[in-house]
Phi, psi and omega in degrees: 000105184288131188276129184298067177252163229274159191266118174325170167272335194272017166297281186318345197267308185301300201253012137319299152325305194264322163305008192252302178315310191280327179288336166299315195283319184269354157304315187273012194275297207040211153272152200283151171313334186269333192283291214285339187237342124313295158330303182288327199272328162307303172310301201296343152330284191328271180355277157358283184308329170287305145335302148300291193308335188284316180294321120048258178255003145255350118013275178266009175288284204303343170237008144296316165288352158322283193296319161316313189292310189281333177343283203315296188325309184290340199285319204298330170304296205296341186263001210255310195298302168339286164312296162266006105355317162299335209250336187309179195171106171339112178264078191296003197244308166272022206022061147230180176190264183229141181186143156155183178265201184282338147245036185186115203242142193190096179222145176282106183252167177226120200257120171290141184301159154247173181343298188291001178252356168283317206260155171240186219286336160298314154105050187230140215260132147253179171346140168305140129288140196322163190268152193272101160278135196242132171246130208238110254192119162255101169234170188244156187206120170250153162290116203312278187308348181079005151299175173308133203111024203220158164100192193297115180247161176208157235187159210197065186259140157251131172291122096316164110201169162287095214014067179076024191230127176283095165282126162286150171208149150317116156299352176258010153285076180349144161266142175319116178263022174224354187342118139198068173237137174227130134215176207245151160268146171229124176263146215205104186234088185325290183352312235250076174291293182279130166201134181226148179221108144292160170213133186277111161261013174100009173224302193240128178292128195256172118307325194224182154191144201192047163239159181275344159310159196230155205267155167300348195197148138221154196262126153243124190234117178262130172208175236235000220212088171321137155338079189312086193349325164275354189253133174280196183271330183307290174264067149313072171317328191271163193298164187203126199259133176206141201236143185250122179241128185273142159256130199254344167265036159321101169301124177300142197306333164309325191256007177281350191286314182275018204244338174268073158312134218336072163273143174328132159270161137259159175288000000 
């Protein structure tokens, strides 16, 4: 039968000591090299996986916003173009009206005056003021180099006119009282490579028009992918945004026929 007896104190001091000694020696052990060249190759894994998926997905950000710019761009033509195309109009006192190709367009739309040209400083109705006719201009320009300076433009003029002389003026611009100066604002939209305009004269799809009379419809097709020097607008490899716009100041269709001299047909 093992006997208690009792442990002195520097016995408790001694293995005190030495359990101190031994929880020091495996604290100072530390890691082995292989452990240490895992650890880093697991992170740079991590590290890699994040990486991607994060370029990824700004990627694909950058080209949803992409897609978004042209969208808005075509829309915002195709709805500007809606509008004003509705408003066109044969101009008898300045013989113009409507013309152009297959990548350029060019018509007299009418615009209600405003208010302050009815009224004077009294605010007592004077005279009618003349009705404001806007000559109005789409064409596509490409760049030689293929830089920067290329896509879809649209120009802004107001006809006056002065003692007979038909002015472009800036609209933001006083009119000239002796004029015969023109300039134009032009918006300018790079997104916008390709344009095309057909024009329905109620039987047959055109290329061009170059009667003073204005066609029942024209198709307008916009994209985002310049055209390839070897390919026509007929075979346009690329997505196409296209719009058919009815004119409602249309020449009635009996009298168009005679109204085109020797215009392009389309299929």
């Amino acid at each position: 039968m093992p006997l208690n007896l009792p442990i002195s104190r520097q016995t408790r001091r001694r293995q005190s000591v030495a359990h101190t000694s031994r929880l020091w020696k495996c604290g100072q052990r530390g890691f082995t090299l292989i452990e240490v060249v895992l650890a880093i190759g697991i992170a740079a894994g991590i590290l890699m996986v994040v990486l991607f998926f994060y370029r990824q997905s700004e990627a694909l950000r950058t080209a949803l916003l992409q897609e978004t710019s042209r969208i808005s761009a075509a829309r915002l033509i195709m709805e500007r173009l809606s509008v004003e195309l509705s408003a066109a109009r044969r101009s008898e006192s300045f013989q113009q009206g409507l013309s152009g190709g297959s990548d350029n367009l060019r018509f007299v739309r009418l615009d209600f005056p405003l208010l302050s040209s009815w009224t004077n400083q009294t605010n007592l109705v004077s005279a009618p003021a003349p009705a404001p006719f806007r000559q109005v201009s789409y064409s596509l320009v490409q760049s030689t180099n293929g830089a920067s300076g290329s896509g879809l433009v649209r120009s802004e003029a107001l006809l006056s006119r002065r003692t007979n002389l038909v002015v472009l003026t800036n609209e933001d611009d006083a009119l000239p009282g002796d004029g015969n100066s023109a300039s134009t604002n032009g918006l300018a939209i790079e997104q916008l490579q390709f344009l095309r305009f057909r024009y329905y004269d109620g039987t047959n799809w055109l290329e061009a028009w170059s009667a003073p009379d204005l066609p029942v419809g024209i198709e307008v097709s916009l994209g985002v992918q310049p055209l390839p020097p070897e390919l026509t607008a007929e075979d346009y490899p690329f997505e196409v945004y296209r719009r058919v716009i009815y004119l409602p100041n249309h020449t009635p269709v009996g009298t168009l026929a005679q109204a085109v001299p020797g215009a392009k047909e389309g299929p």
